[in-house]
MIDOSE-1310 file (N, C-alpha, C; in nm, 2 decimals, decimal comma, always signed):
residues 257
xxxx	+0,08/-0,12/+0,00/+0,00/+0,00/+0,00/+0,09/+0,12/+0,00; +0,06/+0,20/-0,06/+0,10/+0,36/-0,02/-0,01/+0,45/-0,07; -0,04/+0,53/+0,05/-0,14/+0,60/+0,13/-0,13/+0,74/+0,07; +0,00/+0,76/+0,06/+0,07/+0,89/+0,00/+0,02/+0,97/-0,11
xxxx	-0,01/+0,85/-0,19/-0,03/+0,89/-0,37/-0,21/+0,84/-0,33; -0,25/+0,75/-0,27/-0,37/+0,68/-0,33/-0,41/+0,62/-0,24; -0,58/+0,60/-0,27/-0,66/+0,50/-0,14/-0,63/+0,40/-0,15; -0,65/+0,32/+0,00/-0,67/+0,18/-0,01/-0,79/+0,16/-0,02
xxxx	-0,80/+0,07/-0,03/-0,98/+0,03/-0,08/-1,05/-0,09/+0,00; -1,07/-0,13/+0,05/-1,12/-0,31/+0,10/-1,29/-0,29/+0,10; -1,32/-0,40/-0,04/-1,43/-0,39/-0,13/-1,45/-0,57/-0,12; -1,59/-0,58/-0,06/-1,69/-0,70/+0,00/-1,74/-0,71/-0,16
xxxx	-1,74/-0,83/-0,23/-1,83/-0,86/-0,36/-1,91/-0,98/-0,25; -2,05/-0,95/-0,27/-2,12/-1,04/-0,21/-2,16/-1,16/-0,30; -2,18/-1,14/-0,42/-2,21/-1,23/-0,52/-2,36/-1,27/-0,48; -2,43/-1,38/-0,50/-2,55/-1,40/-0,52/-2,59/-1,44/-0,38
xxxx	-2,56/-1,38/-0,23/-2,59/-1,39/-0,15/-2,64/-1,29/-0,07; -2,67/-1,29/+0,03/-2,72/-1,24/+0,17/-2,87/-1,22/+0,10; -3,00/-1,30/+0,16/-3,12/-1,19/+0,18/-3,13/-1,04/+0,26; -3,24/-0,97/+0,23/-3,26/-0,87/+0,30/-3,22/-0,89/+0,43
xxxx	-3,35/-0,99/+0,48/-3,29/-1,03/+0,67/-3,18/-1,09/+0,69; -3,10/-1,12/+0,62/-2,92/-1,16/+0,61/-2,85/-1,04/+0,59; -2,83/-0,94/+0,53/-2,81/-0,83/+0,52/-2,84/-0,74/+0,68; -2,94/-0,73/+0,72/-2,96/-0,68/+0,82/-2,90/-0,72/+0,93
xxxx	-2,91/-0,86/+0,93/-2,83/-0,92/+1,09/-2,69/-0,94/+1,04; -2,63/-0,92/+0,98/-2,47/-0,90/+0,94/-2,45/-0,74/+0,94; -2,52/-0,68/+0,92/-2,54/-0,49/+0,97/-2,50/-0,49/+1,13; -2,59/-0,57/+1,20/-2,59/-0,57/+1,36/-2,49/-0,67/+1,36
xxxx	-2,41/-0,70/+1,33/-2,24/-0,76/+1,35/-2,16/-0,71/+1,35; -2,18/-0,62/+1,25/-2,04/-0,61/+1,24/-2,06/-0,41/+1,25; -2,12/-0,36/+1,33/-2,12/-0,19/+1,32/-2,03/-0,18/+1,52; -2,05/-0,28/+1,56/-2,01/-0,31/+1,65/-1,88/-0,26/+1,65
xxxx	-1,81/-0,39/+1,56/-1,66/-0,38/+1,55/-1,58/-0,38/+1,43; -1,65/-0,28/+1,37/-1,57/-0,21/+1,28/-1,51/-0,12/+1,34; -1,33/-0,12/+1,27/-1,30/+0,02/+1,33/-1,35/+0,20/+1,30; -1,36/+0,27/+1,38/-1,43/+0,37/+1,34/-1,29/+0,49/+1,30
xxxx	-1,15/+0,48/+1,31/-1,05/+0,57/+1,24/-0,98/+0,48/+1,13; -1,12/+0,49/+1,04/-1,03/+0,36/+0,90/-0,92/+0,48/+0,83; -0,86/+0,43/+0,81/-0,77/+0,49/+0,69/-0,83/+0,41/+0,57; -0,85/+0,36/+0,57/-0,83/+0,25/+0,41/-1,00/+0,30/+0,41
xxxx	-1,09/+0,28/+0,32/-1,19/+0,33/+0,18/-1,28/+0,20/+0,24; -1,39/+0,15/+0,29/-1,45/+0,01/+0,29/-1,61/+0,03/+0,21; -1,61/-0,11/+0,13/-1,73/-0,15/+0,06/-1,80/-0,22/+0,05; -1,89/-0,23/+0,04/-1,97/-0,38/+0,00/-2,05/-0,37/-0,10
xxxx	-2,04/-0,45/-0,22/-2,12/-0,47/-0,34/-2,20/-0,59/-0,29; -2,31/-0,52/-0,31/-2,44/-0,64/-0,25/-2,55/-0,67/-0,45; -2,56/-0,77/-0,39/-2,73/-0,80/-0,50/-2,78/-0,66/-0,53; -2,85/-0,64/-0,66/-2,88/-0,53/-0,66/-3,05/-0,52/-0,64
xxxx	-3,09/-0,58/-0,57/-3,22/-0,57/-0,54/-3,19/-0,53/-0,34; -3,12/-0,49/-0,27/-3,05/-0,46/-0,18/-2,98/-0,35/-0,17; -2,93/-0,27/-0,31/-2,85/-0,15/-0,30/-2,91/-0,04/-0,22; -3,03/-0,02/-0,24/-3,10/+0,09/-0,11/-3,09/+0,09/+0,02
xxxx	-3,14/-0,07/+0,03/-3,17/-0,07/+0,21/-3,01/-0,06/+0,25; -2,89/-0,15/+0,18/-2,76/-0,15/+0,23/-2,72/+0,03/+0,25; -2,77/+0,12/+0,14/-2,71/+0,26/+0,17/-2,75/+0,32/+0,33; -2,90/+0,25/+0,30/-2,91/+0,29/+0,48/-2,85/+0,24/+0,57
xxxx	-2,90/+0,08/+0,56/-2,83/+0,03/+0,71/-2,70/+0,02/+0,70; -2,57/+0,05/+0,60/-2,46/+0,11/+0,69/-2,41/+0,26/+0,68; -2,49/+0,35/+0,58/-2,43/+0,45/+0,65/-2,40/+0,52/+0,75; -2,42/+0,51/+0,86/-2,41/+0,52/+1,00/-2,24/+0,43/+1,04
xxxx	-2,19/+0,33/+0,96/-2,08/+0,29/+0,97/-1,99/+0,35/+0,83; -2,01/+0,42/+0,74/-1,94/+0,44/+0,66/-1,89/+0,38/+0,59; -1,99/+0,24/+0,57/-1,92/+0,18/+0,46/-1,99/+0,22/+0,31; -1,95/+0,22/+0,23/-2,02/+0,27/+0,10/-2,09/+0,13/+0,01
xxxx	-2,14/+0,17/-0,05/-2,22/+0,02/-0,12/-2,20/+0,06/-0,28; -2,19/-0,03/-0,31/-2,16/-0,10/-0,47/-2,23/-0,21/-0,56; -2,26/-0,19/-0,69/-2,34/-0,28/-0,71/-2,25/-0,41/-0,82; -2,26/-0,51/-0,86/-2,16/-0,59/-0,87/-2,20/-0,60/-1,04
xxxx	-2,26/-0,57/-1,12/-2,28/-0,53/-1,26/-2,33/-0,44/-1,31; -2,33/-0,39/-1,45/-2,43/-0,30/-1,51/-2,40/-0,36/-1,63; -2,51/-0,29/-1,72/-2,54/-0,26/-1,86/-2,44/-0,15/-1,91; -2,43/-0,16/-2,03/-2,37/-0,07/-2,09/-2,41/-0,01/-2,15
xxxx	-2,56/+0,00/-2,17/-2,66/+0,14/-2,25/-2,72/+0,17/-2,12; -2,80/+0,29/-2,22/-2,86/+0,35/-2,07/-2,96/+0,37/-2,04; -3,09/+0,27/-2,14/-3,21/+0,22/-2,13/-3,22/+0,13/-2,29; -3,31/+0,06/-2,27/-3,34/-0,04/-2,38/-3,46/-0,17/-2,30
xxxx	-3,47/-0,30/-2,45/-3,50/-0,38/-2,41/-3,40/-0,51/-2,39; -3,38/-0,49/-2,22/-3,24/-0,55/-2,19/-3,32/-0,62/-2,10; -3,37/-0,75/-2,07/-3,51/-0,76/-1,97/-3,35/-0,84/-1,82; -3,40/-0,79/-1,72/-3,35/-0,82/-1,62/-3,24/-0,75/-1,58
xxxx	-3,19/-0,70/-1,68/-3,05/-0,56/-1,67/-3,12/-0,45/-1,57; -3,00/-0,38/-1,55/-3,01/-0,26/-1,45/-2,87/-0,18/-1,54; -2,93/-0,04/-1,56/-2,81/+0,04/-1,59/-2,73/+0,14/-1,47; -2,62/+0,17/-1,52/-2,52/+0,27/-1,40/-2,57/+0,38/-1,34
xxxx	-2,71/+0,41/-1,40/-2,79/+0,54/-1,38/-2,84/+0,50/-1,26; -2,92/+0,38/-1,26/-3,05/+0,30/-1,20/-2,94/+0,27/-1,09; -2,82/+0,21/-1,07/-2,74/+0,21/-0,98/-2,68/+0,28/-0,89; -2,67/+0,44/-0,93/-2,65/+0,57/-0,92/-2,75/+0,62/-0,88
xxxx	-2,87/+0,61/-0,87/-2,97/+0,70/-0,80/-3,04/+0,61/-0,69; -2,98/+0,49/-0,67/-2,99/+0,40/-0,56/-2,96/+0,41/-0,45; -2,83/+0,50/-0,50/-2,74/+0,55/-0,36/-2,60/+0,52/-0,36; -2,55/+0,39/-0,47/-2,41/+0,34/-0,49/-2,33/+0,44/-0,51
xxxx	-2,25/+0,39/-0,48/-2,12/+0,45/-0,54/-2,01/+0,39/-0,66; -1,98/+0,27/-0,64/-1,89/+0,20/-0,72/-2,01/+0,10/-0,76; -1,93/-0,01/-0,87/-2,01/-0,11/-0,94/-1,86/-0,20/-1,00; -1,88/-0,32/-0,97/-1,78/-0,42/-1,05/-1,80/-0,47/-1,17
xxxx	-1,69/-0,42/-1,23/-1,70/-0,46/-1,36/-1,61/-0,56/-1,46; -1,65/-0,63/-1,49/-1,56/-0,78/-1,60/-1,52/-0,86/-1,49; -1,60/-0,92/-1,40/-1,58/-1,02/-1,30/-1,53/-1,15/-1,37; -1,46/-1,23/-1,37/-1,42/-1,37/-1,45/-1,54/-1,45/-1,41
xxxx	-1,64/-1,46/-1,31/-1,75/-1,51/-1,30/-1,87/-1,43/-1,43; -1,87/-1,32/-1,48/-1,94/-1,27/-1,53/-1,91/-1,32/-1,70; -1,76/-1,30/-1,70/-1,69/-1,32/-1,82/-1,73/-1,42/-1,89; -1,71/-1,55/-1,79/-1,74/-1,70/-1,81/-1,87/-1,72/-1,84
xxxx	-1,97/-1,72/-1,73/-2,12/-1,75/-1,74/-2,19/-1,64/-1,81; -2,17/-1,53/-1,85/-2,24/-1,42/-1,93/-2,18/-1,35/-2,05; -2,07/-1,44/-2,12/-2,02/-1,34/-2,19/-1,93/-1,26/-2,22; -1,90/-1,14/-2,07/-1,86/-1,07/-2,09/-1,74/-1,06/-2,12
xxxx	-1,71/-1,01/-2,22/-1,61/-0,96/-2,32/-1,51/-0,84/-2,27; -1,37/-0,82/-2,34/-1,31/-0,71/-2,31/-1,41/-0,58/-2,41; -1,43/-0,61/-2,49/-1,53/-0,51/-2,52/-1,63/-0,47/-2,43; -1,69/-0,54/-2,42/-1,80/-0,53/-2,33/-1,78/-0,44/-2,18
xxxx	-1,66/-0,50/-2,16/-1,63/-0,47/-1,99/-1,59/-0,30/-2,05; -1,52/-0,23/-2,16/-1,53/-0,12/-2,19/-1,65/-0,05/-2,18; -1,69/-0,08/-2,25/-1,85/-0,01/-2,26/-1,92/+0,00/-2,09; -1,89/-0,06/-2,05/-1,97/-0,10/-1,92/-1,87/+0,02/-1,85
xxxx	-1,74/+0,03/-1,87/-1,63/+0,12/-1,78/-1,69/+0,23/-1,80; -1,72/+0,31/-1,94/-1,78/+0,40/-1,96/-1,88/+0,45/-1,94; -2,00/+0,35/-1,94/-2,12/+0,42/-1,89/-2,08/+0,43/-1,73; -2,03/+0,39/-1,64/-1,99/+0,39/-1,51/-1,97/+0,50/-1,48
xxxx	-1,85/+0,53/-1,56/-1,80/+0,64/-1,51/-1,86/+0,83/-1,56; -1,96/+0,77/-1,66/-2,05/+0,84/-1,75/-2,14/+0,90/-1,63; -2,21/+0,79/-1,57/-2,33/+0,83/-1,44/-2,25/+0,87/-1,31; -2,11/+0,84/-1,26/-2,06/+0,95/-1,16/-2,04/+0,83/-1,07
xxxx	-2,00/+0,71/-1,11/-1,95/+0,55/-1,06/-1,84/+0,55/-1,10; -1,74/+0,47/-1,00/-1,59/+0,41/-0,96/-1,66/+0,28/-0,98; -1,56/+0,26/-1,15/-1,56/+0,09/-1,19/-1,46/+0,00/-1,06; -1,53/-0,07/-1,08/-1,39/-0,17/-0,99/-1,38/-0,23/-1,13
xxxx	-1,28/-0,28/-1,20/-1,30/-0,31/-1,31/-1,19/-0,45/-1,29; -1,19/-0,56/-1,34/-1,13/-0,71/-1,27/-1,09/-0,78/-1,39; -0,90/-0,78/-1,41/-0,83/-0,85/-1,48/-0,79/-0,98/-1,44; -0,76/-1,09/-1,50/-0,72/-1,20/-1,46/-0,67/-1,29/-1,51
xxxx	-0,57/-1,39/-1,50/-0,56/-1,51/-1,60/-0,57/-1,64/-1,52; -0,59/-1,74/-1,62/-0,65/-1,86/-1,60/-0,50/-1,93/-1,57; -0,53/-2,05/-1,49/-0,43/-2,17/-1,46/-0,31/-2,21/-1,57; -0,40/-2,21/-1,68/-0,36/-2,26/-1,83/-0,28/-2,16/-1,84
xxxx	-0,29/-2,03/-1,85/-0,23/-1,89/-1,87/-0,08/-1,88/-1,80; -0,09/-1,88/-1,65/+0,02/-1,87/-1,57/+0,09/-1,96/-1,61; +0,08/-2,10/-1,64/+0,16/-2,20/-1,67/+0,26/-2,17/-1,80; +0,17/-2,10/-1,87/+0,24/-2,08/-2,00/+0,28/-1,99/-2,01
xxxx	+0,33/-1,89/-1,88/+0,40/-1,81/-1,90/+0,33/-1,69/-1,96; +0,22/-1,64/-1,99/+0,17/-1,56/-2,07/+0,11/-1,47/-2,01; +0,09/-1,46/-1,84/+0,04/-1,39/-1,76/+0,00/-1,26/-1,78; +0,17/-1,19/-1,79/+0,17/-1,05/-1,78/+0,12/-0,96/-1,99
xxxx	+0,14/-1,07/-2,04/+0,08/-1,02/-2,16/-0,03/-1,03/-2,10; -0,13/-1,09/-2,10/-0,28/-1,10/-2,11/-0,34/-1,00/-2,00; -0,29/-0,98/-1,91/-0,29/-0,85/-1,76/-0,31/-0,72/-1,86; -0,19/-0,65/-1,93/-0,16/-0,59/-2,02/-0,29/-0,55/-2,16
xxxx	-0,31/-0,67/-2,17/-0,38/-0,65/-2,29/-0,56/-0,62/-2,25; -0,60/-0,69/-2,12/-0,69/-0,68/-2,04/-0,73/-0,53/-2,01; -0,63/-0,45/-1,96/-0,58/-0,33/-1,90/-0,63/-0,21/-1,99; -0,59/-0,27/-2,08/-0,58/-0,18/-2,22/-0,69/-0,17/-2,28
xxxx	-0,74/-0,25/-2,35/-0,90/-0,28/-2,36/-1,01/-0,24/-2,27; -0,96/-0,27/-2,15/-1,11/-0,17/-2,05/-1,11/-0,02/-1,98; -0,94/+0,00/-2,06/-0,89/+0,17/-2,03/-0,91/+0,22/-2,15; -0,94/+0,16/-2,28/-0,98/+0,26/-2,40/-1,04/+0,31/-2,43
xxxx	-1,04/+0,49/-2,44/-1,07/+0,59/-2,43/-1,15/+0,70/-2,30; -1,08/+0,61/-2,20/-1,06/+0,67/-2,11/-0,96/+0,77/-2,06; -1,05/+0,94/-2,02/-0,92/+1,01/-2,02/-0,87/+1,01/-1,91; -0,75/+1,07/-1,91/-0,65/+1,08/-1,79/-0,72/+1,17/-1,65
xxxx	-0,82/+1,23/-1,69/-0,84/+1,29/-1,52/-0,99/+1,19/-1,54; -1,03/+1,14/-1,50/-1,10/+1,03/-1,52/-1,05/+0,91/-1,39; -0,91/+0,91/-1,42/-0,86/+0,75/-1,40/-0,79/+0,74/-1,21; -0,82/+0,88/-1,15/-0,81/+0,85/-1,04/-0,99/+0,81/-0,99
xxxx	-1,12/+0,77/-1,07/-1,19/+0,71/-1,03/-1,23/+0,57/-1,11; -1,12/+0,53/-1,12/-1,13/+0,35/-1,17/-1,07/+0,32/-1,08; -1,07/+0,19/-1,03/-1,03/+0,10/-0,93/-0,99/-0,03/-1,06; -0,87/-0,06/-1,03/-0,83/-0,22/-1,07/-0,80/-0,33/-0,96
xxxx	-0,87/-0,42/-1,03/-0,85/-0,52/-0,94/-0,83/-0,65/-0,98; -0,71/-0,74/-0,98/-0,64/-0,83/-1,03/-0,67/-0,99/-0,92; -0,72/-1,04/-1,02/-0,79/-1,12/-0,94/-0,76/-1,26/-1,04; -0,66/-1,34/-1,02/-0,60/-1,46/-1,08/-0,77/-1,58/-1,08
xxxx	-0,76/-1,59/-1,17/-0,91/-1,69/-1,17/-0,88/-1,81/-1,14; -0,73/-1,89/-1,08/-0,71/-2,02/-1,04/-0,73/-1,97/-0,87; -0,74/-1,82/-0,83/-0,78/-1,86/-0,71/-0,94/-1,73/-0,65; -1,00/-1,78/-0,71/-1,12/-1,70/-0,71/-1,22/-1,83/-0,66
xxxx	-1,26/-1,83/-0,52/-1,36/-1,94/-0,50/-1,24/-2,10/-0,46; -1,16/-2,08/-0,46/-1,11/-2,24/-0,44/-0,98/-2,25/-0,34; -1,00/-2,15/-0,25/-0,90/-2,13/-0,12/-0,73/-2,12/-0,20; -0,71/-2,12/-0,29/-0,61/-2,10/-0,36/-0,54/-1,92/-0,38
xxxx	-0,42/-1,91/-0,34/-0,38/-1,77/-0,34/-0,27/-1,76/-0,39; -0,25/-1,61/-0,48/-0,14/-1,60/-0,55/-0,03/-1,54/-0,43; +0,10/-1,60/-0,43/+0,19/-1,54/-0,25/+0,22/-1,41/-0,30; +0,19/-1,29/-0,20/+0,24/-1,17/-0,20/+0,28/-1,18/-0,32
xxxx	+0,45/-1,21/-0,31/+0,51/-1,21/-0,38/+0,45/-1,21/-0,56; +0,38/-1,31/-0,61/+0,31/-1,32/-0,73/+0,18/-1,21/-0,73; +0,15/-1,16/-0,64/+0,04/-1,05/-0,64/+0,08/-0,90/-0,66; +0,23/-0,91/-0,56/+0,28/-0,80/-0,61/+0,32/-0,74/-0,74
xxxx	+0,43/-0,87/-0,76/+0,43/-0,81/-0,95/+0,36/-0,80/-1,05; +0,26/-0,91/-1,05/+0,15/-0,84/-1,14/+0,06/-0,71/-1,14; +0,07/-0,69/-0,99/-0,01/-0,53/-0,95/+0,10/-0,42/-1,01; +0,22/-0,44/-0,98/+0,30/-0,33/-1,06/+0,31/-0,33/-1,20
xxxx	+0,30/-0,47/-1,24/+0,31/-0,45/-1,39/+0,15/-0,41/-1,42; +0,12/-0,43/-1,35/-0,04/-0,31/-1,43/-0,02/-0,17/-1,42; +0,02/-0,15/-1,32/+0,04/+0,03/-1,21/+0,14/+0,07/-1,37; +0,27/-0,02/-1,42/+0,32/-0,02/-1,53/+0,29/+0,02/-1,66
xxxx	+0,17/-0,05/-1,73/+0,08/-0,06/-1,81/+0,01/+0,13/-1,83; -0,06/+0,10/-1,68/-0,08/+0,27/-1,72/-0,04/+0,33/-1,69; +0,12/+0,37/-1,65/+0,23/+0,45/-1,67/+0,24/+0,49/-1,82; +0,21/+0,42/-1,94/+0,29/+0,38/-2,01/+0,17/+0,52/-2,11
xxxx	+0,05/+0,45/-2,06/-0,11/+0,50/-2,09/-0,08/+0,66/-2,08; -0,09/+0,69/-1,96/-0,13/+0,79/-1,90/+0,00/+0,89/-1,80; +0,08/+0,84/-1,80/+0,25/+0,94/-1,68/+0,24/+0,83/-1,62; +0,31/+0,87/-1,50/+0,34/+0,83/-1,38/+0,30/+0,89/-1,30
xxxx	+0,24/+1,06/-1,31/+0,15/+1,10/-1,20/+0,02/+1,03/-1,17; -0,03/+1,01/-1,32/-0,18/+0,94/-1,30/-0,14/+0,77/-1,26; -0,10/+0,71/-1,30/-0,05/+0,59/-1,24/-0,02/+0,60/-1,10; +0,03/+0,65/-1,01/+0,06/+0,66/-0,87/-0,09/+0,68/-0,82
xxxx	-0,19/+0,74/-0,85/-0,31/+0,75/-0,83/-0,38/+0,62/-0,83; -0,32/+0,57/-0,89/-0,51/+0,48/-0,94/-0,50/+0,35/-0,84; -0,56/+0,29/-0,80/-0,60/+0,24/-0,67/-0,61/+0,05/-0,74; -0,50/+0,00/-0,72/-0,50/-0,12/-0,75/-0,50/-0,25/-0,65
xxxx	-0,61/-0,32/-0,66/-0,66/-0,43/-0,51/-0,61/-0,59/-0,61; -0,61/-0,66/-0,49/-0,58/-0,78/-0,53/-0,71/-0,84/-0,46; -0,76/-0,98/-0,57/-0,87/-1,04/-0,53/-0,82/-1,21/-0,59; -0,91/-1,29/-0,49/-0,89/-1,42/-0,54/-0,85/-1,43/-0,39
xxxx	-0,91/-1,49/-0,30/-0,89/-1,57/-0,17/-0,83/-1,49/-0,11; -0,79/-1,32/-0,10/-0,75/-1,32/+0,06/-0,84/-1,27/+0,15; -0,80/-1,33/+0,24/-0,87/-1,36/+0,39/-0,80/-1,31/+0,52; -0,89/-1,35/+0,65/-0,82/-1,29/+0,74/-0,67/-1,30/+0,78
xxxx	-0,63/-1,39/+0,73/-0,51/-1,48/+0,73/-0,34/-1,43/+0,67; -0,45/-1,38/+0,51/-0,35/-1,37/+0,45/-0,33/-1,22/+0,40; -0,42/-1,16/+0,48/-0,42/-1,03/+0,41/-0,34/-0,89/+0,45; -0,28/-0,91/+0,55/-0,17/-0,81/+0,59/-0,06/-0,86/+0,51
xxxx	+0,00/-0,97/+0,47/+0,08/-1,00/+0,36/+0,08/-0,96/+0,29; -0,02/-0,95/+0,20/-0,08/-0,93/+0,05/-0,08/-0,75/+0,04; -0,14/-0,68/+0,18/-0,16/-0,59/+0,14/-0,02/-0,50/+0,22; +0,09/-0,59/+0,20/+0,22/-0,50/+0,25/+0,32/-0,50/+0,14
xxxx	+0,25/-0,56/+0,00/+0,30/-0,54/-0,11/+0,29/-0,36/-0,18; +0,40/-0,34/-0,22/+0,37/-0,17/-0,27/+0,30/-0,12/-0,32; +0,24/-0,23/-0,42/+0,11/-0,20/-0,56/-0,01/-0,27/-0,52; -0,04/-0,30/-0,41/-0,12/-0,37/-0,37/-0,21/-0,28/-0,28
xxxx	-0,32/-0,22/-0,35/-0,39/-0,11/-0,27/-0,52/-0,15/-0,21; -0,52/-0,25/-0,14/-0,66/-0,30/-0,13/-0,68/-0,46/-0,18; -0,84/-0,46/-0,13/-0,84/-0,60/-0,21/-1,02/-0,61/-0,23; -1,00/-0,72/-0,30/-1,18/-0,77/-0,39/-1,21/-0,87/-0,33
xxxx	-1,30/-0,86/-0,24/-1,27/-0,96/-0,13/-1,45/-1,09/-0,13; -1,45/-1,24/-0,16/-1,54/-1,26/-0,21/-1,57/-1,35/-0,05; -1,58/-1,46/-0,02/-1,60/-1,54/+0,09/-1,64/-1,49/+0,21; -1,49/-1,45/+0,25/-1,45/-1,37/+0,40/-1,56/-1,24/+0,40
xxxx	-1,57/-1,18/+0,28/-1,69/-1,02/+0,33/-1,84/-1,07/+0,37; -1,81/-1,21/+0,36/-2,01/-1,24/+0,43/-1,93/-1,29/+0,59; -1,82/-1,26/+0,64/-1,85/-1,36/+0,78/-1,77/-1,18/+0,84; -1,89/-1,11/+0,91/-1,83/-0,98/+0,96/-1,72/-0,98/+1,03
xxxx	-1,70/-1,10/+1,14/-1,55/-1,09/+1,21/-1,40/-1,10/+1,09; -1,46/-1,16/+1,02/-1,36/-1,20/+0,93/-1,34/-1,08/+0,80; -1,44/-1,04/+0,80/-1,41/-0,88/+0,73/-1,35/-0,79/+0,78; -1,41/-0,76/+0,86/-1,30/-0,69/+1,00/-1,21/-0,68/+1,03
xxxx	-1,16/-0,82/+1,02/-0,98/-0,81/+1,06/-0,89/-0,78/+0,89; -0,98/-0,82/+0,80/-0,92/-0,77/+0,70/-0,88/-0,64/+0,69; -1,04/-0,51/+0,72/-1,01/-0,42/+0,72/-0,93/-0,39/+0,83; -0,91/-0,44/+0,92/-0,81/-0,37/+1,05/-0,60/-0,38/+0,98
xxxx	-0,62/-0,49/+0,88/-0,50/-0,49/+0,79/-0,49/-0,42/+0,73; -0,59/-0,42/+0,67/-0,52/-0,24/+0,57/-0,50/-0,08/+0,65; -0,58/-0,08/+0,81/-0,53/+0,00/+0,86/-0,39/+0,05/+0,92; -0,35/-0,11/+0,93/-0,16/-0,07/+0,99/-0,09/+0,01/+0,95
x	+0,00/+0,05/+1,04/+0,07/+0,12/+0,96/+0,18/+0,09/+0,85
């Protein structure tokens, strides 16, 4: 982390969980013991039939709420879609975008996840926007191309004062769901070779800015490691942000000094 140039971020993807009354009794868990002098940025992207009641029941803890997809137009006949507008006047703030879960089962495309970047940031939303490579990928050595090429594709035509409100989040798909974790070490360099990427884009001032989290299993466990890497600004956190103590001590790691 460095605090200097940029937020830390520690961002809860709930995925297709918590009901309303799940939502609520995990509100009364964890407002308790959260800490209340966070340094670091905290979130939770919930279901988007939830985005409202979540703005209330934690703003009183300051966590911000996020919704975990959009559309890329900004009405149509898209039946079941929600656009960044309709997410934006919910109360969100952020929205995740090109999840490898979404990639796979829906589609989504590096195109796609562009378009989606844009309307996001179009309605007055911070993409979390999520690169990644497959098992097959790392093995063959082809990682940091495909990071790169990922990068590039959901930053195009994105301008430079823009880009201190995208959020990246690098999230290896061999450890997304399957207790499997990239060490520091392998989390670290692929975060800088993105921080790299849009250096290359945009300076080095705007690159020092932009807020880069690591996702794919870390937990209470492993996350003061992860997040003592330099390019490592946060994290995309999927399991651990439904068990409050266990989110907690996450966020109490990004607080260290």
């Amino acid at each position: 982390m460095n605090r200097r140039y940029r937020k830390t971020i520690i961002a809860g993807n709930w995925k297709m969980n918590n009901t309303l009354s799940q939502m609520k009794a995990f509100a009364e868990q964890i407002k308790p013991i959260i800490p209340k002098g966070k340094w670091c940025n905290v979130v939770l992207c919930v279901p988007a039939v939830n985005i409202t009641s979540a703005v209330r029941l934690f703003k009183d803890c300051h966590i911000a709420i996020g919704a975990e997809t959009c559309h890329y137009e900004d009405h149509g006949a898209f039946t079941g879609e929600i656009t960044a507008e309709m997410i934006k006047e919910a109360g969100a703030k952020y929205v995740i975008i090109g999840h490898s879960e979404r990639r796979q089962y829906y589609n989504e495309t590096d195109f796609t996840v562009n378009k989606k970047v844009h309307a996001a940031i179009n309605a007055g939303l911070i993409p979390i926007v999520c690169v990644g490579e497959s098992l097959e990928q790392r093995e063959l050595g082809v990682t940091m191309e495909l990071i790169s090429y990922q990068v590039k594709c959901a930053l195009a035509n994105v301008p430079a004062d823009k880009m201190r409100h995208v959020v990246i989040a690098y999230e290896p798909l061999w450890a997304i769901g399957t207790g499997k974790t990239a060490t520091a070490e392998q989390a670290g360099e692929v975060c800088q070779a993105i921080r790299a990427v849009i250096r290359k884009l945009y300076g080095a001032h705007v690159a020092r800015s932009v807020t880069i989290q690591y996702g794919g299993s870390m937990n209470a466990k492993n996350a003061a490691e992860l997040l003592a890497q330099p390019d490592v600004d946060g994290g995309l956190i999927g399991g651990a942000s439904l068990k409050p103590a266990d989110f907690v001590e996450i966020i109490n790691s990004a607080n260290q000094e």
